[in-house]
C-alpha positions in Angstrom: 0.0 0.0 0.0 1.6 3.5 -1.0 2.7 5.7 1.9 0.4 9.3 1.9 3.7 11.0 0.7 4.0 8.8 -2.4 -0.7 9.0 -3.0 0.1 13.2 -2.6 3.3 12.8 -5.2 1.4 10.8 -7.8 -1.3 13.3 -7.3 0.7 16.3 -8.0 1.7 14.4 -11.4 -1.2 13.7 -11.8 -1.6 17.6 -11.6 1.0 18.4 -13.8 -0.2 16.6 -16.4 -3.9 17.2 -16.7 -4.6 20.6 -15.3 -2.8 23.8 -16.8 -1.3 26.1 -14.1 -3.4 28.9 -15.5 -6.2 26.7 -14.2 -4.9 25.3 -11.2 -4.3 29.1 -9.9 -8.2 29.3 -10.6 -8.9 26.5 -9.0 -6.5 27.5 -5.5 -7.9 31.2 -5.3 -11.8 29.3 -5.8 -10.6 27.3 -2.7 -8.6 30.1 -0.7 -11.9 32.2 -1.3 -13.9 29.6 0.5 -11.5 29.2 3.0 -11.0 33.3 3.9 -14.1 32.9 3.7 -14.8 30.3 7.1 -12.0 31.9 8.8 -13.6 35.5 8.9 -16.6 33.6 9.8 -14.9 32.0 12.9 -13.3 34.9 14.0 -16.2 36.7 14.1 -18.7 34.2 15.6 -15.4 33.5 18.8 -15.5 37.4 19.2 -19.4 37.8 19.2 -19.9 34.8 21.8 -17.3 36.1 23.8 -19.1 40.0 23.8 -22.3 38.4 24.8 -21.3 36.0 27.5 -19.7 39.3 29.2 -22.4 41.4 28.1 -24.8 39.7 30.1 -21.9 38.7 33.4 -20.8 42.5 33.4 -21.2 45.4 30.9 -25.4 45.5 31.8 -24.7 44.7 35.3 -25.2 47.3 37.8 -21.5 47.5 38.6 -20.7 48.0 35.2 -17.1 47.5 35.2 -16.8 47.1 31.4 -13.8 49.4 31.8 -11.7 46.6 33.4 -12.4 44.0 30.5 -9.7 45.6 27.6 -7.0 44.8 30.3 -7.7 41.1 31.1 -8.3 40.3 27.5 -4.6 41.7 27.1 -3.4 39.6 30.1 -4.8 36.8 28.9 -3.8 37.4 25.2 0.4 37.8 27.3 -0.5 34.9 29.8 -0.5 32.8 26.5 1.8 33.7 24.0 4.5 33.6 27.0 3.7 30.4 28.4 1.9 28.8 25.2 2.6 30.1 21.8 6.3 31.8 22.6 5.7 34.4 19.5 3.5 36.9 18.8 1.5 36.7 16.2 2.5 40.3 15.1 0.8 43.2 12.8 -1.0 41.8 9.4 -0.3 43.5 6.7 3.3 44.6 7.6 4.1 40.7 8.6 2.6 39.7 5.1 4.6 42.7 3.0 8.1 41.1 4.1 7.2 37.4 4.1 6.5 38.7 0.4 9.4 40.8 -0.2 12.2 38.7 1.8 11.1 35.3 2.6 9.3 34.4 -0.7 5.8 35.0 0.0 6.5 31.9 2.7 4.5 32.4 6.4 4.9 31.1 9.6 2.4 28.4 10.4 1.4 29.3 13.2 0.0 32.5 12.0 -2.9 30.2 11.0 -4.4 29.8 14.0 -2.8 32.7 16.6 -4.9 35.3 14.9 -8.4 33.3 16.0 -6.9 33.0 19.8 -5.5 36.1 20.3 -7.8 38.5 18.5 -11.2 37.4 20.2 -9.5 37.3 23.9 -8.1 41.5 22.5 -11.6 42.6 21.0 -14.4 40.4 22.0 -12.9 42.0 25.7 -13.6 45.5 24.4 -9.8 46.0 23.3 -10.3 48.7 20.8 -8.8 47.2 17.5 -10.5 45.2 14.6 -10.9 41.6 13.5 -10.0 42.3 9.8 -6.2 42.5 9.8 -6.0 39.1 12.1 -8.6 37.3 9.7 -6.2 38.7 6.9 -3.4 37.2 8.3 -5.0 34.0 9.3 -6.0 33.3 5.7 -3.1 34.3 4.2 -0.9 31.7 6.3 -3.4 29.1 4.9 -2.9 30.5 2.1 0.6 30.3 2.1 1.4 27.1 3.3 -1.4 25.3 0.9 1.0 27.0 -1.7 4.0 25.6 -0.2 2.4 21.6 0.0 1.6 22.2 -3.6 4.7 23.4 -4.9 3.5 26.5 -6.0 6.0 29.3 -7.0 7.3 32.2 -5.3 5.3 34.8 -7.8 1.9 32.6 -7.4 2.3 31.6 -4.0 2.1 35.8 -3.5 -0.7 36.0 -5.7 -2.2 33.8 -3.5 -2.0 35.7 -0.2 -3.5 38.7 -2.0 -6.7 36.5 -2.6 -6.8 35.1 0.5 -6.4 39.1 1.9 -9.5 40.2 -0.8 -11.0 36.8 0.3 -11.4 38.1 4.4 -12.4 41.8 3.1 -15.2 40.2 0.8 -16.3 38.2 3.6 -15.8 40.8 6.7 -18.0 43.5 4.7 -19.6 41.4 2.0 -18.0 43.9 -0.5 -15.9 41.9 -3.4 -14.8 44.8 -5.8 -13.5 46.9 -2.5 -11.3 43.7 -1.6 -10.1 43.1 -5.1 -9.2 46.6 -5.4 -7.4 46.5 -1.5 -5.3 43.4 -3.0 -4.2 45.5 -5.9 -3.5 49.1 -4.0 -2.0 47.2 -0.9 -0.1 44.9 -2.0 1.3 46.6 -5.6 -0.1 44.0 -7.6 -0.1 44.6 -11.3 -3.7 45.3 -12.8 -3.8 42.4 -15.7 -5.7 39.2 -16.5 -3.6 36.7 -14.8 -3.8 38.5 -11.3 -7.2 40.1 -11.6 -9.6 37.2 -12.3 -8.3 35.4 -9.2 -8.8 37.8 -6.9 -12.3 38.1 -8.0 -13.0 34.4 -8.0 -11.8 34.8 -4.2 -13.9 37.4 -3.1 -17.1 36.0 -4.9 -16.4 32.5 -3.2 -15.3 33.9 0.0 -18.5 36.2 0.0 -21.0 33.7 -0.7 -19.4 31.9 2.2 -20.3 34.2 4.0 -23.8 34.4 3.3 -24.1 30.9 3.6 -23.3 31.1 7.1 -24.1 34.4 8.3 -27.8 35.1 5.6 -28.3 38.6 4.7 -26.9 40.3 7.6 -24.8 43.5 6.9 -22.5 45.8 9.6 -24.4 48.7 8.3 -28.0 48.5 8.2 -27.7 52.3 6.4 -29.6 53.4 3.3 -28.7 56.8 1.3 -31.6 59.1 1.7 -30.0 62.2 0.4 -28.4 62.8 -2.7 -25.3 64.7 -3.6 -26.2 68.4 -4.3 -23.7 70.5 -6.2 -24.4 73.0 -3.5 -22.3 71.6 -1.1 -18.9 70.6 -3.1 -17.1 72.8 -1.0 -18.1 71.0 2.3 -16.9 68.1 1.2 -13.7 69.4 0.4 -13.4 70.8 3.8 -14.3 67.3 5.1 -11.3 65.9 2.8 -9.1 68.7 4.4 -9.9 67.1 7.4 -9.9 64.1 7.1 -6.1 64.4 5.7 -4.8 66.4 8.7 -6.5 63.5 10.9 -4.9 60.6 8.7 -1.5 61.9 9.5 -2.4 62.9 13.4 -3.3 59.1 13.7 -0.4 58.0 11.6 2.1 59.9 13.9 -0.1 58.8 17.4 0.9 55.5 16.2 4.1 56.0 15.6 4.7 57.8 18.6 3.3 55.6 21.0 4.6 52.8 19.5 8.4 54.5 19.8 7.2 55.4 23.3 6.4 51.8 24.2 9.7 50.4 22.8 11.4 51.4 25.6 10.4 49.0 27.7 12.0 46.0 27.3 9.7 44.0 29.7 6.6 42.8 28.2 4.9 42.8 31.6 5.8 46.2 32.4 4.1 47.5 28.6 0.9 45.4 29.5 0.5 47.2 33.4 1.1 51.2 32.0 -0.9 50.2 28.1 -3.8 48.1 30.4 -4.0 51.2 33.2 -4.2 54.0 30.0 -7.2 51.8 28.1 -8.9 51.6 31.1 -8.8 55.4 32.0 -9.9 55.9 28.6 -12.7 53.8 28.6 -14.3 54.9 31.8 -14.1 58.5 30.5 -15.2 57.8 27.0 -17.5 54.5 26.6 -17.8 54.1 22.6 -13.6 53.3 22.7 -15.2 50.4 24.1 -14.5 46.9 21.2 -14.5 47.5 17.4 -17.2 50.1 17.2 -19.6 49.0 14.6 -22.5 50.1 16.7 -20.9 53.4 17.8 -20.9 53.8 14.1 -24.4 53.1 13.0 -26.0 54.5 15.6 -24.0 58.0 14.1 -25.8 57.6 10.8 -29.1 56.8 12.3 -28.9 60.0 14.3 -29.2 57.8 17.5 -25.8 60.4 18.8 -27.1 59.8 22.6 -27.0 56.3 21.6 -23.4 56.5 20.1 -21.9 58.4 22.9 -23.6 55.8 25.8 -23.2 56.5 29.2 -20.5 59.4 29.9 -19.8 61.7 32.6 -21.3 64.0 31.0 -24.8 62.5 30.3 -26.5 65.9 32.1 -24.7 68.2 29.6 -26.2 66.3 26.4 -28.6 68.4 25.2 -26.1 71.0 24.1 -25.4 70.0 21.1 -21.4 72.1 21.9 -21.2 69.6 24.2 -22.2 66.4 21.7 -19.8 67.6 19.4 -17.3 68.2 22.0 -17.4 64.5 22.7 -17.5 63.5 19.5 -14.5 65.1 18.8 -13.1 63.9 21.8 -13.6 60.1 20.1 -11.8 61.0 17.0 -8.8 62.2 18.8 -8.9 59.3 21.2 -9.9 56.4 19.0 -6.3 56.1 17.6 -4.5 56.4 21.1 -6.9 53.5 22.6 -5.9 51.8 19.5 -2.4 51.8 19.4 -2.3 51.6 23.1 -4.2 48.3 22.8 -1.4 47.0 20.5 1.5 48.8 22.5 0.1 46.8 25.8 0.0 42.8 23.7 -3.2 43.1 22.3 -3.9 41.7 18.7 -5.9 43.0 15.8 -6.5 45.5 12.8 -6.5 48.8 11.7 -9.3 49.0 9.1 -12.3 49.0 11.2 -10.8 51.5 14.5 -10.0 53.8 11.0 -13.6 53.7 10.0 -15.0 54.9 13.7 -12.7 57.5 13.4 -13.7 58.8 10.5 -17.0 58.5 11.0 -16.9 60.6 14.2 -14.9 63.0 12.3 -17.6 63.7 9.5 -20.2 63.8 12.2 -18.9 66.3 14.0 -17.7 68.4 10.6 -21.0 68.4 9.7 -23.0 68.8 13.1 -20.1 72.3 13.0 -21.9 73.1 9.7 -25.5 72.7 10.8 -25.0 74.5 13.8 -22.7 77.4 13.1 -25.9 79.7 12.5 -24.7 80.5 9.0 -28.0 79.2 7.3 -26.2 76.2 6.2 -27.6 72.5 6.0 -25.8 69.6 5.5 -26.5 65.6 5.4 -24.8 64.4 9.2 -25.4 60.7 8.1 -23.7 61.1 4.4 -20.9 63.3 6.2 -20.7 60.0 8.7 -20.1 57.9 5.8 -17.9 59.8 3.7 -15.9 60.2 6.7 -15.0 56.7 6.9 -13.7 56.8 3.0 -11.4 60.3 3.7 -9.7 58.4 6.9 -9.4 55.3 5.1 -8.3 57.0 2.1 -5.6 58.9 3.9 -4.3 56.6 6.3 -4.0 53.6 3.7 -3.1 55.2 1.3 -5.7 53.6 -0.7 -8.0 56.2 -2.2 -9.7 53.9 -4.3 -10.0 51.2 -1.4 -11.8 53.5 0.3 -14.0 54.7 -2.2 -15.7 50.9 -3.2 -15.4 49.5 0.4 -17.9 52.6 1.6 -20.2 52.4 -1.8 -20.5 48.9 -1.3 -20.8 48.4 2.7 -24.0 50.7 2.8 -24.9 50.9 -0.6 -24.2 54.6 -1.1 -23.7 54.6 -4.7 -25.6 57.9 -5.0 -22.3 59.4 -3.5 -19.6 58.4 -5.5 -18.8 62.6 -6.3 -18.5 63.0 -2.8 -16.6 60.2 -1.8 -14.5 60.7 -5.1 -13.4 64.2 -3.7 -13.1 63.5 0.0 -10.8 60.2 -0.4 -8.7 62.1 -3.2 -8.4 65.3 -1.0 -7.5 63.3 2.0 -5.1 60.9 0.4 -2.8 63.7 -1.5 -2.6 65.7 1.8 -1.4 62.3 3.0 1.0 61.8 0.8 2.3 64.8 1.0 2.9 65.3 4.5 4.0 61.4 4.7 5.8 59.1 2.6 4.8 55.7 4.2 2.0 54.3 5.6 1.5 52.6 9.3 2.0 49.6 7.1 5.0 50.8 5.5 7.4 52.6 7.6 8.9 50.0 9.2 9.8 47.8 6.1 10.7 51.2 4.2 13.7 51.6 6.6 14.7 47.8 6.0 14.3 48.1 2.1 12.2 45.4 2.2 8.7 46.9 0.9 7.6 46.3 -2.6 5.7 49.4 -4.5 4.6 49.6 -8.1 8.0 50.7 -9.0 9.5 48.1 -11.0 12.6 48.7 -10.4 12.4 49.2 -6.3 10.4 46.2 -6.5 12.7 43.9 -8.3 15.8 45.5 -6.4 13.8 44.2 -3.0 13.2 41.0 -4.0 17.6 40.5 -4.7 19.1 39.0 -1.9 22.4 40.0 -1.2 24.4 36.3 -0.5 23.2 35.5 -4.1 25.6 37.8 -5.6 28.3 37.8 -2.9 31.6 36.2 -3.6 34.4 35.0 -2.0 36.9 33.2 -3.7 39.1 35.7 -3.3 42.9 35.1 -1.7 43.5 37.1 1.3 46.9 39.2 1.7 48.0 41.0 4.7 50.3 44.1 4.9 53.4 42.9 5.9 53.3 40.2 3.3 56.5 40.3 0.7 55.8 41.5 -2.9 57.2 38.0 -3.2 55.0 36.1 -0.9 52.7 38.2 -2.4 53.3 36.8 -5.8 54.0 33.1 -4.8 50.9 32.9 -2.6 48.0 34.8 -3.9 48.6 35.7 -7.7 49.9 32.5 -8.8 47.3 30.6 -7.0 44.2 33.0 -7.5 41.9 33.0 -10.6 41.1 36.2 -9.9 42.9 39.5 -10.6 41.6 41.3 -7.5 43.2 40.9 -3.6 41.4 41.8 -0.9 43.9 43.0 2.5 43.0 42.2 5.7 44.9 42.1 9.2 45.3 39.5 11.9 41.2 40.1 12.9 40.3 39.8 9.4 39.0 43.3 9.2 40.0 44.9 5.5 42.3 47.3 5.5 42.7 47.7 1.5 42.7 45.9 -2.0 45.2 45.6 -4.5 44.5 45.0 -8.0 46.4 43.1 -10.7 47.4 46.2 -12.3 49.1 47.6 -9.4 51.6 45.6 -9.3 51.7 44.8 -13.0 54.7 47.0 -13.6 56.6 45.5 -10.5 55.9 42.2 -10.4 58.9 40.6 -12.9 61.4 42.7 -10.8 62.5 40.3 -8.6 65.1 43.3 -6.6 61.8 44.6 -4.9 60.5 40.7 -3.9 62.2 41.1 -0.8 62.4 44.8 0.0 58.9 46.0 -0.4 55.6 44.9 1.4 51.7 44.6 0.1 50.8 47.6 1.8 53.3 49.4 -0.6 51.0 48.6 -3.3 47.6 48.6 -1.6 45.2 51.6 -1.7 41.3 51.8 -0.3 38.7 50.8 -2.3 35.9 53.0 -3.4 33.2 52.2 -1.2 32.4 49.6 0.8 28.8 47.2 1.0 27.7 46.9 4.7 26.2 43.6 4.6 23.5 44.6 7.6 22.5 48.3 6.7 23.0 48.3 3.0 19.8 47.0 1.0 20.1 46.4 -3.0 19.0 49.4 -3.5 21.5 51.1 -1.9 24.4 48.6 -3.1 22.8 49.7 -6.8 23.4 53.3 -6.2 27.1 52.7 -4.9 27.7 51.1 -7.9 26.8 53.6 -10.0 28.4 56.2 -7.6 31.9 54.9 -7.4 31.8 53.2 -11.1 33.9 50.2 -9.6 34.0 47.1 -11.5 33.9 44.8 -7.7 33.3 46.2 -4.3 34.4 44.5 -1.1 31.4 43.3 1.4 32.2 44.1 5.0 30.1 42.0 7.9 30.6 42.8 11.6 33.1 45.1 10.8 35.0 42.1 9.0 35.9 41.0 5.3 32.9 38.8 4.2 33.3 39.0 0.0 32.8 41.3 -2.9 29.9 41.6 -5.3 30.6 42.2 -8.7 28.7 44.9 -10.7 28.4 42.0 -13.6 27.0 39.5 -11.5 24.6 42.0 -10.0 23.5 43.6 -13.0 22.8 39.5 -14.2 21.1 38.8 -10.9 18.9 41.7 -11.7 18.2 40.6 -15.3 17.3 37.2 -13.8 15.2 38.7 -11.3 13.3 41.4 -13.6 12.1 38.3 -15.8 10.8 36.9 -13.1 9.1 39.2 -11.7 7.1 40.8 -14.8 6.7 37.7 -16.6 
């Protein structure tokens, strides 16, 4: 009887020979759909179980000590990946971006299942983060791996991950094209045949997944009652203003916090200061409490009592100052309890804490335009909406992302001007005022982010060891011009000499032509040394700092022929401009074939 490794070996023969890869990639993003798909699913239904059993134990208790829950969902979420898991399961998007760029599209295993432990225990305790970025990365480490078993390449296998991604988006909002175009913006896919039809075949699957098991049930139960009028253009520009100064605000609260976090080495001592800070915020302002989806449609139902729940502040509500106040007061806060939650250990997304955001921002922007006494009217539930796409749109850097996912969540169609000129406004003061993303920064300083830059791109994707080499002969100072001769030109194939001393650190280079003139006069064999003849080379490759990008430019900087490679302070090899520039070649094929 055939052991299971030679049944799945015949099968992938079997494969090979009656199934054309252009099919089989069909056939894997028809399945990765469906699978996304369940995931999102299961996340979800963990979280929602979760909210209810302490809905009922605590949060409508009389006590009401809901602001306690965010920090033992965290201690929880640090009591196992210390004792069970040993690794985090980390950040989404960013963790899929360099298993893309610098491990081959390859990802962890265990990022299959982390995401549905630790993300519940974070939001279904009120931590204020989203469920979409761990259901992304869940799926996409099935994703991967299924790849992997099946031998898939390193340019499918990333295809892959982006329908898996589409395939949790599609599932999460029930909103295909919106995924299909997040797969494209986020992760710099090319717009063509071969990448395009999977992703929709993904997000289709994975969506009718998720009507199988959830019926017709939406996050926002919102329907457009009031059209764009031409009238108010220039309010929603002003919302796009503002929605581009907050994009960067909650880009640089993140960043800050995050740096500010850092600094404590002890995971224990980040969960006791990030626990204390969510739970201050909480009891002060309620609707920080979880992901925020009702927070959110109670805004465009005009249910703002509702939204804003129980506050200190309950007998000051019928100042509408005072509503706004607090409203306000959510925008500026929602990305501080966020990135606090992940400062502290908790897991999640993004995506959906951008969208509460931004909805509490074009609330308020257009309760300040209602109420100004000016004589102007605006829609508060379309400004709620349109909110959500100029946050999105800014922060992402995804205008277009934006654009679909709010059209398609709440069937606002009817405002595809508006949202076209508050996502566009938002995302170029975005860009300007920052070149990366919270997705990006961090794998823009290692060189390790891919763009739509072909060249970047394909530069990324080099690794440095493939073009290092180091059959070179080593020489040392005090070495004769004899030794010199008898030892390392004779015996090297090469006509370049690295020099190093006693620690192997390099200390020069000779070349062949140095010596050229000298080396038949055997009156200097004795009497001069190799550091007569040796000279510094014109730059050097620091095999840590220096990505290919930057070895590229030095190359064209210095116009050497070879320069040397220098790890821990210590001669490692040289790289060749020929064999980079053939690496490259090699790679570019790859890559846009």
């Amino acid at each position: 009887m055939p052991t299971k490794s030679n049944f799945f070996k015949r099968l992938l023969i079997w494969r090979y020979k009656h199934i054309s890869e252009k099919n089989f990639v069909f056939l894997l993003s028809l399945v990765i759909g469906l699978l996304a798909g369940i995931v999102s699913v299961t996340i979800k239904n963990i979280t929602f179980a979760l909210q209810a059993v302490l809905e009922k134990g605590i949060i409508l208790s009389e006590n009401s000590i809901y602001f306690i829950l965010p920090i033992i969902g965290i201690l929880l979420v640090y009591l196992f990946v210390k004792y069970i898991s040993k690794k985090p399961s980390g950040h989404a998007i960013p963790s899929l971006l360099y298993s893309l760029s610098k491990r081959d599209g390859l990802v962890d295993k265990k990022n299959i299942y982390l995401p549905l432990i630790t993300a519940p225990l974070t939001v279904g305790f009120g931590g204020s983060v989203g469920l979409l970025g761990p259901a992304i990365l869940s799926a996409s480490a099935i994703s991967s791996n299924l790849g992997r078993l099946l031998h898939i390449d390193r340019k499918t296998r990333s295809l892959l991950i982006a329908c898996a991604s589409a395939g949790a988006i599609a599932s999460i909002f029930k909103s295909p094209i919106a995924a299909v175009i997040f797969a494209i913006e986020i992760f710099s896919l090319d717009l063509t045949f071969a990448s395009l039809l999977p992703l929709l075949i993904a997000s289709v699957s994975s969506v009718i997944t998720s009507y199988f098991f959830l019926g017709d049930s939406v996050l926002f139960d919102f329907n457009v009652a009031d059209k764009f009028a031409i009238k108010d253009t220039l309010f929603y520009i002003l919302l796009g203003i503002g929605t581009g100064i907050a994009s960067i605000y909650f880009s640089k609260i993140y960043f800050g916090i995050t740096s500010f976090f850092n600094r404590f080495k002890s995971a224990r001592h980040k969960l006791i200061i990030g626990g204390l800070a969510i739970g201050v915020m909480l009891f002060f302002i309620p609707p920080l409490y979880g992901e925020g989806f009702g927070f959110i449609n109670n805004l465009m139902l005009g249910n703002d009592i509702e939204a804003l729940g129980n506050t200190p502040f309950d007998t000051h509500l019928d100042n509408i100052w005072i509503v706004i106040g607090l409203l306000f007061g959510i925008t500026i806060f929602k990305a501080i309890a966020m990135t606090t939650t992940f400062a502290a250990g908790g897991t999640g997304g993004i995506i959906i804490p951008t969208l509460v955001m931004g909805s509490a921002l074009g609330n308020v922007v257009a309760k300040v335009i209602n109420n100004c006494g000016l004589g102007f009217s605006v829609s508060e539930a379309n400004f709620t909406l349109i909110g959500m796409a100029g946050l999105i749109a800014g922060v992402l850097h995804a205008p277009l992302t934006a654009i679909f996912l709010i059209a398609e969540i709440t069937g606002g169609y009817e405002l595809f001007v508006p949202l076209m000129i508050t996502a566009s406004m938002s995302f170029i003061i975005n860009k300007n005022g920052l070149d990366h993303t919270i997705y990006t920064k961090e794998l823009l300083e290692k060189g390790a982010l891919l763009t739509q830059d072909k060249d970047k791109s394909v530069l990324t994707l080099m690794r440095l060891d493939s073009v290092i080499e180091q059959n070179f002969i080593q020489l040392h100072p005090e070495m004769s011009l004899g030794d010199m001769l008898k030892n390392g030109v004779s015996k090297s194939s090469r006509n370049l000499f690295p020099v190093t001393d006693t620690d192997e650190s390099l200390v020069g280079i000779i070349l062949l032509d140095d010596i050229r003139t000298v080396m038949f006069d055997q009156s200097l064999y004795n009497s001069t040394t190799v550091e007569t003849f040796m000279h510094k080379p014109p730059d050097y490759i620091n095999y840590k700092d220096d990505s290919m990008e930057v070895v590229m430019k030095k190359f064209q900087t210095s116009g050497a022929w070879n320069l040397p490679v220098i790890k821990d302070n210590k001669y490692h090899g040289f790289v060749s401009k020929s064999k980079l520039l053939t690496a490259y070649r090699r790679e570019l094929i790859n890559f846009t074939s």
